[in-house]
TIDOFI-499629 format. One record per residue: y, x, z of N, C-alpha, C, CB in turn. Coordinates in steps of 0.2 Angstrom, whole numbers. Each point is the difference from the previous one (the first is absolute). Last residue first. Glycine has a CB too. Example, Ala and Ser with C-alpha at 12.3 -4.5 7.8 and 13.67 -1.06 7.14 Angstrom:
<nodes>
((-11 64 35) (6 4 1) (5 -4 3) (-3 6 -10))
((-25 -4 10) (6 -4 0) (6 4 0) (-6 -9 6))
</nodes>
This chain:
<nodes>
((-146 40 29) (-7 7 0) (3 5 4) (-5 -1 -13))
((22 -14 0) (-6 0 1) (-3 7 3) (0 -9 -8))
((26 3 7) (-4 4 -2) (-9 -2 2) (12 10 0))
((13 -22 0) (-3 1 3) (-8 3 -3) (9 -7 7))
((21 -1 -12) (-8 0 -3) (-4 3 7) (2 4 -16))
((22 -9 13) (-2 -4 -1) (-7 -1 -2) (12 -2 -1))
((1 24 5) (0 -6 5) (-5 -7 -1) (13 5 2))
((-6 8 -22) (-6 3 5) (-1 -4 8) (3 13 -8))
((9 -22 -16) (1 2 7) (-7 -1 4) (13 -4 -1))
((-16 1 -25) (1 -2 7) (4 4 4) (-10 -3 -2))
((5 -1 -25) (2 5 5) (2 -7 5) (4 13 -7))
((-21 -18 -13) (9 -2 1) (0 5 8) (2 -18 -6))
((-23 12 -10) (4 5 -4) (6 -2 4) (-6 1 -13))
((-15 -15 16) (6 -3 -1) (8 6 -3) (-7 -10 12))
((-24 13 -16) (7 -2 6) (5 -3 -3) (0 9 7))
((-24 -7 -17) (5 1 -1) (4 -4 3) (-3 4 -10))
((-21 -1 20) (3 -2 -8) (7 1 -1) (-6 -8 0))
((-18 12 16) (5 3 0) (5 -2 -6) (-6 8 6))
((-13 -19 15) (-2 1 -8) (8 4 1) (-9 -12 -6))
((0 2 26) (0 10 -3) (1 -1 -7) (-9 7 8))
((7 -26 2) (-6 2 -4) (1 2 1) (-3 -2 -6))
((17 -6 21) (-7 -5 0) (-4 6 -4) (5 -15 -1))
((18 19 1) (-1 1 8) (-8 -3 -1) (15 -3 7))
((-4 15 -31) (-2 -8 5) (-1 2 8) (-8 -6 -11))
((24 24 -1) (-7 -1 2) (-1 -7 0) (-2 10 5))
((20 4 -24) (1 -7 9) (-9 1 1) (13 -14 -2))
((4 35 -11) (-6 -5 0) (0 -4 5) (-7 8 -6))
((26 1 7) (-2 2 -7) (-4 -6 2) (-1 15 -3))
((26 -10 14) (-10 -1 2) (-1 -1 -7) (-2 -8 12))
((21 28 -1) (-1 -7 -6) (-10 -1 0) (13 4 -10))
((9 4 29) (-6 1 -5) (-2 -6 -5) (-5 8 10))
((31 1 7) (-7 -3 -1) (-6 2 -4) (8 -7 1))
((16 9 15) (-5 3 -2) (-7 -5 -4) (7 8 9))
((20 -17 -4) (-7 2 3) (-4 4 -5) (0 -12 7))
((20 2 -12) (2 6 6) (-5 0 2) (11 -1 4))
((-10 -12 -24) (2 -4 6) (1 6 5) (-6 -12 -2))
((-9 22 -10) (2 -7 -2) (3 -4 6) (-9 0 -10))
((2 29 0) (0 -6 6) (3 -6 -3) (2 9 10))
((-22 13 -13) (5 -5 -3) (3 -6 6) (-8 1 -13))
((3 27 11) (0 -8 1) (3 -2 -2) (-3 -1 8))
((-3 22 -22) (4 -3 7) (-2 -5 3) (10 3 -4))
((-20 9 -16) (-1 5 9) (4 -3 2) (-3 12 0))
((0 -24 -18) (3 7 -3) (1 4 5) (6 -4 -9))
((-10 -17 19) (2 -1 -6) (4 5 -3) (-1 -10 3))
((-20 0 19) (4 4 -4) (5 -2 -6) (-10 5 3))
((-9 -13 5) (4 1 8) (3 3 0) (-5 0 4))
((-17 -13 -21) (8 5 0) (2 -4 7) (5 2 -15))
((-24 -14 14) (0 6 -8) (6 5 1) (-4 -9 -8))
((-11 -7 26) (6 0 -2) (0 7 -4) (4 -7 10))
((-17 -17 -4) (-1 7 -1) (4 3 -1) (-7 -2 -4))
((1 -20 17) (5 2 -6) (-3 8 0) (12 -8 2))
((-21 -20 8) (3 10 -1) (2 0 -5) (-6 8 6))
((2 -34 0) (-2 5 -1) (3 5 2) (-4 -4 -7))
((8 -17 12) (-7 -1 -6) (-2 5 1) (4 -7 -9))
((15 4 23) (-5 -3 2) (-5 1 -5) (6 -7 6))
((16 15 -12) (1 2 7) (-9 -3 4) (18 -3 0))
((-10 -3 -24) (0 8 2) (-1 3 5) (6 -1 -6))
((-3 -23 6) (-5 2 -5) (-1 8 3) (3 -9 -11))
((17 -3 14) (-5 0 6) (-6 3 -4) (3 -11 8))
((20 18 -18) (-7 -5 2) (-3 2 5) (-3 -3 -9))
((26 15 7) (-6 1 0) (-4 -6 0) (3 9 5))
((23 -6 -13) (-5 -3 6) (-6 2 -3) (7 -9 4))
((13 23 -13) (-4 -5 -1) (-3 -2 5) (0 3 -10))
((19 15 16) (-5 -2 -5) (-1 -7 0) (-5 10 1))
((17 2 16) (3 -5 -5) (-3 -1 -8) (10 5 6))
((-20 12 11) (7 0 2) (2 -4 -7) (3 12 9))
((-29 -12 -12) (4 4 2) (9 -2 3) (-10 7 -9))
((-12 -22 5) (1 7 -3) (2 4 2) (0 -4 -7))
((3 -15 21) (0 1 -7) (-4 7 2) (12 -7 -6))
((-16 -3 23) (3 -7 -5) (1 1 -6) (5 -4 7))
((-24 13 15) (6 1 -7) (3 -3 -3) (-5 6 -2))
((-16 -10 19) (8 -2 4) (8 2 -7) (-7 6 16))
((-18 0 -19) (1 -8 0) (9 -1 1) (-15 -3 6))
((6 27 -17) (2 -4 8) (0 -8 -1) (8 9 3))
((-23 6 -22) (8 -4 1) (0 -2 7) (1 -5 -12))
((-18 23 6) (0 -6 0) (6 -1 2) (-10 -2 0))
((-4 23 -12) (5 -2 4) (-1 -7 0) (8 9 -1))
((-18 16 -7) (-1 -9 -3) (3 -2 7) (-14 -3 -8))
((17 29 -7) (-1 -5 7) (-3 -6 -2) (9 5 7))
((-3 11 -20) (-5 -2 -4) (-3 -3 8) (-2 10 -13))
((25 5 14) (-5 -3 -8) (-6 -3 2) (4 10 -7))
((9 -8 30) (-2 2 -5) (-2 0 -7) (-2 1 10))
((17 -5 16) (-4 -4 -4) (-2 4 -5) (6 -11 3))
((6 9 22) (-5 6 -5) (-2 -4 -4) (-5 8 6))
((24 -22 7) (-9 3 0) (-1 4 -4) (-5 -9 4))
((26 3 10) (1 -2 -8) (-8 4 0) (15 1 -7))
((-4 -13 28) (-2 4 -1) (-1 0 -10) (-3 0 16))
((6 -19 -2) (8 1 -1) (-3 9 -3) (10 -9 13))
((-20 -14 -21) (-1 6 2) (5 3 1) (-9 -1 -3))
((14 -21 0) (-4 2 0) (-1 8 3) (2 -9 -9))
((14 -8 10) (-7 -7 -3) (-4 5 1) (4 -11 -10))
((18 22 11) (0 -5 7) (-8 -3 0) (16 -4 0))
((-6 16 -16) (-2 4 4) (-2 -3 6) (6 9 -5))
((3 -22 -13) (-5 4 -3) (-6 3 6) (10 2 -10))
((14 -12 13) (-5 -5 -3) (-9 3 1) (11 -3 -9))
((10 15 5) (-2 0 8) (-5 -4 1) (11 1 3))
((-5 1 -25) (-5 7 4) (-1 -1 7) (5 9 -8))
((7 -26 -4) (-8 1 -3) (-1 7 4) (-1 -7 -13))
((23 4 15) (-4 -5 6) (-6 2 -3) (7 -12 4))
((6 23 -16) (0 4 7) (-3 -4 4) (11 6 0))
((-8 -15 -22) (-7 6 0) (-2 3 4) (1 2 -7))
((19 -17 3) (-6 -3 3) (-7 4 -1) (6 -11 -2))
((19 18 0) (-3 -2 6) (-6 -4 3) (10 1 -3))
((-6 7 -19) (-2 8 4) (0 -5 6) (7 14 -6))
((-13 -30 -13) (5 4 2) (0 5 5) (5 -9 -3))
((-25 8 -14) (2 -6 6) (8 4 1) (-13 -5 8))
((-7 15 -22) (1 -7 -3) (3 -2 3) (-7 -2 -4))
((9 27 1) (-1 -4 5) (0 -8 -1) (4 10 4))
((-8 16 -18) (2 -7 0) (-2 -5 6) (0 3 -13))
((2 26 13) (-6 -8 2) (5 -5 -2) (-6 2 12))
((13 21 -23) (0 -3 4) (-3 -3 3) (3 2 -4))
((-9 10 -18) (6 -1 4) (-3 -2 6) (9 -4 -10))
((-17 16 -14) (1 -2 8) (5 -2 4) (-7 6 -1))
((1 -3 -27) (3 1 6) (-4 -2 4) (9 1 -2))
((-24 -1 -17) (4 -3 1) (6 3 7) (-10 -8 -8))
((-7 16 -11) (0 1 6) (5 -4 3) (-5 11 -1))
((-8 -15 -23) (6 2 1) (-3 1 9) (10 -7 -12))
((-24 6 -2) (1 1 -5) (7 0 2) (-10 -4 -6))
((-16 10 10) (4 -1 3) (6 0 -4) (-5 4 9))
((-19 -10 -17) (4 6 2) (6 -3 6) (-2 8 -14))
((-22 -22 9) (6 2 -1) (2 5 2) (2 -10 -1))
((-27 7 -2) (3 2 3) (8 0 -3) (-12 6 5))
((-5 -15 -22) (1 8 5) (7 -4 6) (-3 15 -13))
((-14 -33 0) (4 3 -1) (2 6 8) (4 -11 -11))
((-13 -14 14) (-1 4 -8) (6 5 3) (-5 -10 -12))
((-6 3 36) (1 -2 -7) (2 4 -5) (2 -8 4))
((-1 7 23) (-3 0 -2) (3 -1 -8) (-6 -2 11))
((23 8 4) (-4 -7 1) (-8 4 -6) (14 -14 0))
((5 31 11) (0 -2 -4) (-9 -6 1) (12 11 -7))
((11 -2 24) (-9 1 -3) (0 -3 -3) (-6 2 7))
((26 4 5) (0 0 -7) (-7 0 -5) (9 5 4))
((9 -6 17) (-6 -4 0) (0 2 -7) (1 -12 10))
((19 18 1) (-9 7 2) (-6 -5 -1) (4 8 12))
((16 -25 -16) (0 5 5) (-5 5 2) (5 -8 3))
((-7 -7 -26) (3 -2 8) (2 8 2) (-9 -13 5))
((-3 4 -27) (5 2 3) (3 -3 5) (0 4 -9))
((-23 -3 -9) (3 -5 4) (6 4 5) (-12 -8 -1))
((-4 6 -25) (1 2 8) (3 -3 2) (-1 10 -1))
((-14 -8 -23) (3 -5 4) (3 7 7) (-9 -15 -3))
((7 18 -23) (-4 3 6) (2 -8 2) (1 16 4))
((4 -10 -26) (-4 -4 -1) (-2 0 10) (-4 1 -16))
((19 13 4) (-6 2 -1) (-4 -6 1) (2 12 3))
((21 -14 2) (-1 4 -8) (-5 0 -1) (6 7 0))
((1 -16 19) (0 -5 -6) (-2 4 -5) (9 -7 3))
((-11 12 22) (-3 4 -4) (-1 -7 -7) (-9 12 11))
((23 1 12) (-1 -7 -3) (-4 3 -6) (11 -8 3))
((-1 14 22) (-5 1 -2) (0 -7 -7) (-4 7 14))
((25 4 4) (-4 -6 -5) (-6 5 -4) (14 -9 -4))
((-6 12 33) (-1 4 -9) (-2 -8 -5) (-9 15 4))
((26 -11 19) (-7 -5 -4) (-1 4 -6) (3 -13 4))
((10 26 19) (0 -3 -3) (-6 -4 -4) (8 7 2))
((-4 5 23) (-3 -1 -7) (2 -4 -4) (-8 2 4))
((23 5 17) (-5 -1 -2) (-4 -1 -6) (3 -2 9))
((19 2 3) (-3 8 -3) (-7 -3 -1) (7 11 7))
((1 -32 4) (4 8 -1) (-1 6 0) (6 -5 3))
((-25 -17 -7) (5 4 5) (6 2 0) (-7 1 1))
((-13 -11 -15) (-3 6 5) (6 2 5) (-9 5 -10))
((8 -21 -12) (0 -2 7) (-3 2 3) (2 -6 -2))
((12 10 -21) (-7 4 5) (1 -5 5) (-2 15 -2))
((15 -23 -19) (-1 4 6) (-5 1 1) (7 -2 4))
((1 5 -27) (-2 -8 3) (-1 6 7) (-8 -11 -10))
((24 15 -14) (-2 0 9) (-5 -4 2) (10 2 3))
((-3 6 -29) (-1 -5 4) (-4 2 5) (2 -6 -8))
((14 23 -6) (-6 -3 1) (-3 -5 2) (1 8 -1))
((22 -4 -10) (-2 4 4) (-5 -5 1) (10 8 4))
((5 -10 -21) (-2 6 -1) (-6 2 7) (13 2 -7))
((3 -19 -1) (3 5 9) (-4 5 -4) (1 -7 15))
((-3 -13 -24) (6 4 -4) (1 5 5) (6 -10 -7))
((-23 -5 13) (-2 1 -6) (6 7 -5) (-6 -15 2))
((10 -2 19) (-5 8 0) (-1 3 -6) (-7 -4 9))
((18 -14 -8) (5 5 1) (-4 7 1) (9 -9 6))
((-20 -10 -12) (5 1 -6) (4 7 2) (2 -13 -3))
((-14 -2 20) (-6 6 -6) (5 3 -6) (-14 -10 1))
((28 -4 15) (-5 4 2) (-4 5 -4) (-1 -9 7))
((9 -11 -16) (4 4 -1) (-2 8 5) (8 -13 -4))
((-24 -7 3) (2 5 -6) (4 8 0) (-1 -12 -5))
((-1 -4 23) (-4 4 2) (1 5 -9) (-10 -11 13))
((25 -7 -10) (1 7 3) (-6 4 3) (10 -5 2))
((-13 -14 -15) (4 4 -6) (3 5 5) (3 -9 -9))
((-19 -7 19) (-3 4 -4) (5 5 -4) (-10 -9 1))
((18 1 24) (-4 -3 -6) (-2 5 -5) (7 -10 1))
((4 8 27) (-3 3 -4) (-1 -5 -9) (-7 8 14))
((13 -10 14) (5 -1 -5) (1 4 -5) (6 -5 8))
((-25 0 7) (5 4 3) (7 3 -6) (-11 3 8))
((-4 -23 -10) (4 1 8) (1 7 2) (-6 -9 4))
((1 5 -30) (6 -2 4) (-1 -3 6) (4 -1 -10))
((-25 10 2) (7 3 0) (3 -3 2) (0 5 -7))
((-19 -16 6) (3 4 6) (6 4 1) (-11 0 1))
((0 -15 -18) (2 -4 6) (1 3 7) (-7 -8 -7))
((5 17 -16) (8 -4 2) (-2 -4 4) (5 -1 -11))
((-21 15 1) (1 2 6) (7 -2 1) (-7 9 -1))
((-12 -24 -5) (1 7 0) (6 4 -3) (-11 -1 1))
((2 -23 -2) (6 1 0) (1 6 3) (3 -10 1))
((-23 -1 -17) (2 3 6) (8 2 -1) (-12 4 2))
((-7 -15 -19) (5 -3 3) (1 3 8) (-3 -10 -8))
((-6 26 -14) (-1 -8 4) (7 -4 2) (-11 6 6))
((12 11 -27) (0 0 7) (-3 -5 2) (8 5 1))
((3 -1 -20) (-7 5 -1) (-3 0 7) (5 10 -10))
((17 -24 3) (-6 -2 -3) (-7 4 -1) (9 -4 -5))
((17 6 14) (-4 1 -8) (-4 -3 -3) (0 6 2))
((5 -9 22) (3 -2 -3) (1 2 -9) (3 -2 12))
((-17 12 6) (-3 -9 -3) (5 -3 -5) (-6 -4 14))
((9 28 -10) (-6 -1 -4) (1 -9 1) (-8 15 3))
((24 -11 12) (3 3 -6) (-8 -1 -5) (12 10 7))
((-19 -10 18) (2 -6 -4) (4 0 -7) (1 -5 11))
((-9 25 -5) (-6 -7 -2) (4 -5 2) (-12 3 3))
((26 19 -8) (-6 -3 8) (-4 -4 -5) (9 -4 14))
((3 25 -29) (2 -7 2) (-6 -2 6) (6 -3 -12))
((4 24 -7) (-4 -2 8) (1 -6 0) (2 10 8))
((6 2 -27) (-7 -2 -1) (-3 0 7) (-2 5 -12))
((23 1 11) (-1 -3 -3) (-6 -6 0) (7 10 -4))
((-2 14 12) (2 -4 4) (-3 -9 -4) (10 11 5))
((-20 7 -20) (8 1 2) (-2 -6 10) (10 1 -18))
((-28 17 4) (3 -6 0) (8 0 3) (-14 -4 -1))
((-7 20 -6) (7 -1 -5) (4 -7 2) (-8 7 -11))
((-13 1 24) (0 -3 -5) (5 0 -6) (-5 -4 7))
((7 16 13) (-7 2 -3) (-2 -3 -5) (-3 4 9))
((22 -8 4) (2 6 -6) (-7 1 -2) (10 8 5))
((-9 -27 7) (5 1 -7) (0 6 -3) (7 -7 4))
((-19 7 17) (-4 -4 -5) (5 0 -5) (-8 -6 7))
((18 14 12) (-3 6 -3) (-6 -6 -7) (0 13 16))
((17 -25 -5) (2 7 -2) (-5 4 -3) (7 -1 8))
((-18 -15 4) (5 -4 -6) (3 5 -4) (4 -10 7))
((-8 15 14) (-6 -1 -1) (-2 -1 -8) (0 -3 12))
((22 5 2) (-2 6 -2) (-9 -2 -2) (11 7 9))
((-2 -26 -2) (4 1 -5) (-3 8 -3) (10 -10 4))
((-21 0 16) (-2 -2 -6) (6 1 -7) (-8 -9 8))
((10 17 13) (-6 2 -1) (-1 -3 -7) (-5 2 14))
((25 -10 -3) (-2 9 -3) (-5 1 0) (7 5 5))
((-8 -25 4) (6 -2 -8) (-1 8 -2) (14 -11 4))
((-24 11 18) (-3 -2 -8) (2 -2 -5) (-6 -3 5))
((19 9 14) (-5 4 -3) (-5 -2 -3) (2 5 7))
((14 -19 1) (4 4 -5) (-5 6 -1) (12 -4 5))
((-19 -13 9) (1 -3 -10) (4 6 -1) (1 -15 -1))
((-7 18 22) (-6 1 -3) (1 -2 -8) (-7 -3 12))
((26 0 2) (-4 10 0) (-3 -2 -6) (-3 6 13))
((10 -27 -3) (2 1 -5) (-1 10 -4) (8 -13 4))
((-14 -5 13) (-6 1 -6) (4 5 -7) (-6 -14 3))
((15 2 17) (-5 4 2) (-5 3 -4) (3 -5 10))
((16 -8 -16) (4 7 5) (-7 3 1) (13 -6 7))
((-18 -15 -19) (1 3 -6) (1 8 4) (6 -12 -8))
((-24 -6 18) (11 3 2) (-1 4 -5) (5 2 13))
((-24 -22 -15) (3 5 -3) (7 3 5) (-5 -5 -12))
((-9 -16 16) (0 5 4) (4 6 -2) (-10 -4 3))
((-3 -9 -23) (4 -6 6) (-2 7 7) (-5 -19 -4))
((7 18 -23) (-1 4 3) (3 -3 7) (-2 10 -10))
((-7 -19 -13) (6 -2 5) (-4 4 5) (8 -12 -4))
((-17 4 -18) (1 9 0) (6 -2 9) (1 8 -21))
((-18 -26 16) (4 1 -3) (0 11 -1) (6 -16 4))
((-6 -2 19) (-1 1 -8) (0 4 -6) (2 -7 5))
((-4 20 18) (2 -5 -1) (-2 -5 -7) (8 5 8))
((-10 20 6) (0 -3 -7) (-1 -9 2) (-6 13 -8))
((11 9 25) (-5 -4 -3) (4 -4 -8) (-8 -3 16))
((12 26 3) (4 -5 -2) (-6 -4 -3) (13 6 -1))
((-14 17 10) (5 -2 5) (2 -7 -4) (6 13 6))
((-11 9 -20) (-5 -5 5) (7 -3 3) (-12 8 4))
((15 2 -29) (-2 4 7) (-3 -7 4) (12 10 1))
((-14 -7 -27) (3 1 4) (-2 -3 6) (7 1 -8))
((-11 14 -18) (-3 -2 7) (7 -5 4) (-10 12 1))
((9 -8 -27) (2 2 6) (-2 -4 7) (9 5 -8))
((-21 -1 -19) (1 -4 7) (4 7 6) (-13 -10 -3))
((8 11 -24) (3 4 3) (2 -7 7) (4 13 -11))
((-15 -7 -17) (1 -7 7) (1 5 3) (-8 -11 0))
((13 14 -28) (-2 5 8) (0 -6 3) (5 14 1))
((-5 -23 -27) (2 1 9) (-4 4 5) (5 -11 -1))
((-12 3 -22) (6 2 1) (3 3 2) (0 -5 -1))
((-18 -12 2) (-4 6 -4) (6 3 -4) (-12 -6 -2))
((13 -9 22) (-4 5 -1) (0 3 -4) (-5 -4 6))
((20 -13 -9) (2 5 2) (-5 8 2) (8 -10 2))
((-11 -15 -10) (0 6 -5) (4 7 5) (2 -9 -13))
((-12 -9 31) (1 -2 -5) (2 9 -4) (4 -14 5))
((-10 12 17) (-3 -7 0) (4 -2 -9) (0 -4 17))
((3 27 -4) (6 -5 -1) (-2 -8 -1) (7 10 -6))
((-23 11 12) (5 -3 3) (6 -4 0) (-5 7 2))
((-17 8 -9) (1 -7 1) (2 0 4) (-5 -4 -4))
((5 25 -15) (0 -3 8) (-1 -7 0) (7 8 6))
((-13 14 -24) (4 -6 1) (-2 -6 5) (2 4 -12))
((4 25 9) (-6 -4 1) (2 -8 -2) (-6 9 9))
((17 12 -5) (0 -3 -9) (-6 -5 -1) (6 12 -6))
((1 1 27) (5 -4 0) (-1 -3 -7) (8 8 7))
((-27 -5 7) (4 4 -2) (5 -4 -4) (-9 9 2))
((0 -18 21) (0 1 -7) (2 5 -1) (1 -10 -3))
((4 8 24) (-7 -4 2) (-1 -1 -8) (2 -7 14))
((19 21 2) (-4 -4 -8) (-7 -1 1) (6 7 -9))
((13 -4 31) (-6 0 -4) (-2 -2 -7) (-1 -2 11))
((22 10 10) (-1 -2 -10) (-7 1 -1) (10 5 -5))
((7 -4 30) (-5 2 -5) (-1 -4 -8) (-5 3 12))
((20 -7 8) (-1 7 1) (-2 3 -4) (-1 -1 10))
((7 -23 -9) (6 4 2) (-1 9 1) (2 -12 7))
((-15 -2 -26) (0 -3 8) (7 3 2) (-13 -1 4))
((-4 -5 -27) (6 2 2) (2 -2 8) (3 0 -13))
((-26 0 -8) (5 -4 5) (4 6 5) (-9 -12 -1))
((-3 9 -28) (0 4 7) (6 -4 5) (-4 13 -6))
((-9 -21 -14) (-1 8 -1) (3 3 3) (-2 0 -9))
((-9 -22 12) (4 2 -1) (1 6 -1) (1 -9 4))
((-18 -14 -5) (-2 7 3) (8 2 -3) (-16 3 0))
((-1 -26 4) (5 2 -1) (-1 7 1) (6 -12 2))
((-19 -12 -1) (1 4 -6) (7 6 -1) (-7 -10 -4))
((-6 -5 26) (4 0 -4) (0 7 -6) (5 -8 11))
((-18 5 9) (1 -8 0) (7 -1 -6) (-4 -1 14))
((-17 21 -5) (8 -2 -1) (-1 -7 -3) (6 13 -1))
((-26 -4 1) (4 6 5) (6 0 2) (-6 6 -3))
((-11 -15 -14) (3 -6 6) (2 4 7) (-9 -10 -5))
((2 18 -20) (-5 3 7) (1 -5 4) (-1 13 0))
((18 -13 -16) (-6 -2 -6) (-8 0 8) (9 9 -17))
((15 -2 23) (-1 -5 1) (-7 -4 -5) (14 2 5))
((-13 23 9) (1 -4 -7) (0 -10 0) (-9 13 -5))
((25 12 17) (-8 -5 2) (0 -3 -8) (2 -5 17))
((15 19 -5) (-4 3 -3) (-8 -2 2) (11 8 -2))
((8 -20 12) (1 -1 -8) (-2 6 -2) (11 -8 -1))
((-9 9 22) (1 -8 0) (-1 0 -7) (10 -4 10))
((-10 25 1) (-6 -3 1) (2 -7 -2) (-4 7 10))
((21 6 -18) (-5 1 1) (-7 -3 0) (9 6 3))
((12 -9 6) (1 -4 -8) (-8 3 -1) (16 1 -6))
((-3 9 23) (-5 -6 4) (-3 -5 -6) (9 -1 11))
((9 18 -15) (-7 6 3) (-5 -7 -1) (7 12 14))
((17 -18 -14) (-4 1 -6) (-9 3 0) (13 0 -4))
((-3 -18 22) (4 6 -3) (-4 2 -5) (6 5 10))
((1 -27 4) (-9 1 -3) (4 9 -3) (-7 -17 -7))
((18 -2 18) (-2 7 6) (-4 4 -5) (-1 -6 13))
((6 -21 -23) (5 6 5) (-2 5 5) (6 -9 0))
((-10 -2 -25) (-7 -1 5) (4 7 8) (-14 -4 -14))
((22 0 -10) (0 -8 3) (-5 0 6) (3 -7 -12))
((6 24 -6) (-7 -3 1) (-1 -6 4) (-3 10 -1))
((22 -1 -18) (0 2 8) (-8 -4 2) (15 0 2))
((-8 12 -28) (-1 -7 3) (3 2 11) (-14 -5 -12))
((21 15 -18) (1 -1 7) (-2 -5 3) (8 4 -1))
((-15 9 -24) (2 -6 4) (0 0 8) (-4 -6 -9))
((8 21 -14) (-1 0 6) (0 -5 2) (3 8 2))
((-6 0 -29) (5 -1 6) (-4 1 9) (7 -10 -10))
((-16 16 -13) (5 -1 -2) (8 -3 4) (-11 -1 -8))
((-17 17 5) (5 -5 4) (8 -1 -5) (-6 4 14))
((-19 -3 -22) (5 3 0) (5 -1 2) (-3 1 -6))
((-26 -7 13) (12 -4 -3) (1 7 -2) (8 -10 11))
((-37 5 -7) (7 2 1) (6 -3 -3) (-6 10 1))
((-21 -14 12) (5 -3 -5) (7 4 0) (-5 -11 1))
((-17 10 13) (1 4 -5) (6 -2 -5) (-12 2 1))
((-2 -14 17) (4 -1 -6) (1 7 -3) (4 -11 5))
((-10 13 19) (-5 -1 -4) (1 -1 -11) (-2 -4 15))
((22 1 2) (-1 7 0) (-9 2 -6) (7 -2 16))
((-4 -20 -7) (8 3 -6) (0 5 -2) (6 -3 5))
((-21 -5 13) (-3 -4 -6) (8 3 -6) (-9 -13 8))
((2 26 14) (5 -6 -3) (-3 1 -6) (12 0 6))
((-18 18 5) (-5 -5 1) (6 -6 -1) (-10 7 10))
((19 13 -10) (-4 3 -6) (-8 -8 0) (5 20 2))
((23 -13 6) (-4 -5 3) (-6 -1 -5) (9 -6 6))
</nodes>
């Protein structure tokens, strides 16, 4: 995020630990981190002083710092310490007082938490070995508040234990990985047999990048081009919903929308079906916004020559959004669609 006032900063750590947050903002996935916070709050481009060195979902891994950069995101000493590492979490529920997650089903949420608990411990994994660090030196933000290097947030104890989770078995987790020897998995969310996620990270050299799925363009700013530095398996589609409720979202799915799947192309401009609810088979809910303000450009259709599917649908990923009023062209929303659920301009 080479336009964050953080980023701008210039400031490096030695890391010394990991802090675990969750973002508190339900459907928001990591790709979507992007346009929301590679802005300057000093320019009045954001509403808040904050930036993290990468967020975690069910499919993907985005770094948005380089890892020895120094982040704002514990609201206390821990920045100039601590890796930040927000786990995304899923849609389908709102925020109440407080941290009280009002709507939460622990049963229908619970895929999506067990693939990002794995995304973010193999994530952890591979950062200890590249720091020299143990399990240990992990802890959330509330553990940081209770120190003393932390704000006042109850991250991520106010979600683990509903699925009858806490921070000494997420440790113990990173512990066991750590002694297997064996490399940290994050899934690909292109499918079965499909593309895996390259980690793209450039702490060594001072780069920035960013690691998702075949998404590997690098942001403007200081410093070469990060190398590649682990390939990470391929697995699977992590599915955020129980299988019985992903067979209704599809039925769901094909029923609101295009039953045909349309030619779609790199560098097409599409517009969101009004009638679409989600994203994709058990995905995030689509805003209205996305569906009425504007287009989409679409950047990848593809993952390593396969499709990517999500939820059992075929999908594409929207890049750049168009204003429906200026034509003007700014940095999209970055989150795969179900091709059904789009309709090609022009």
């Amino acid at each position: 995020m080479v336009k964050n006032d953080c980023y701008k900063s210039g400031r490096k750590i030695k890391p010394r630990g990991i802090m675990i947050h969750s973002t508190a903002t339900p459907g928001v996935m990591a790709a979507a981190w992007f346009s929301r916070w590679n802005k300057s709050y000093q320019a009045g481009e954001m509403s808040r002083q904050v930036c993290v060195h990468a967020f975690v979902d069910d499919g993907e891994v985005w770094q948005y710092l380089p890892w020895n950069h120094r982040g704002w995101h514990s609201g206390g000493a821990a920045n100039n310490t601590h890796i930040g590492i927000e786990m995304c979490e899923p849609g389908g529920f709102t925020y109440g007082k407080g941290s009280v997650m009002v709507g939460y089903a622990p049963a229908v949420h619970e895929r999506y938490f067990r693939a990002v608990w794995k995304n973010t411990v193999s994530l952890c994994v591979m950062l200890c070995r590249m720091y020299g660090l143990t399990e240990k030196e992990i802890l959330c933000h509330s553990e940081g508040r209770a120190r003393g290097i932390a704000s006042n947030h109850g991250d991520v104890m106010h979600w683990f234990p509903k699925h009858g989770e806490n921070m000494d078995r997420f440790r113990l987790a990173v512990r066991r990985e750590l002694a297997s020897g064996h490399p940290g998995d994050i899934g690909g969310g292109s499918g079965a047999g499909g593309g895996g996620t390259q980690l793209l990270e450039g702490a060594q050299d001072g780069a920035t990048s960013q690691m998702a799925v075949a998404v590997a363009s690098q942001p403007e700013g200081k410093g070469k081009a990060a190398a590649v530095a682990t390939k990470l398996v391929k697995q699977p589609d992590q599915q955020p919903v129980a299988q019985q409720d992903l067979k209704q979202a599809a039925k769901e799915s094909s029923q609101s929308t295009n039953s045909k799947v349309p030619s779609i192309a790199v560098g097409d401009v599409i517009e969101v079906l009004v009638e679409a609810r989600t994203y994709y088979p058990g995905g995030p809910t689509i805003p209205n916004w996305v569906k009425t303000s504007c287009f989409h450009r679409v950047i990848q259709v593809t993952s390593q020559g396969r499709k990517v599917m999500r939820g059992g649908a075929e999908c594409v990923l929207l890049g750049k959004r168009i204003d429906r009023k200026s034509g003007v062209e700014t940095d999209g929303i970055m989150t795969w669609i179900d091709r059904r659920n789009v309709k090609k301009r022009g």
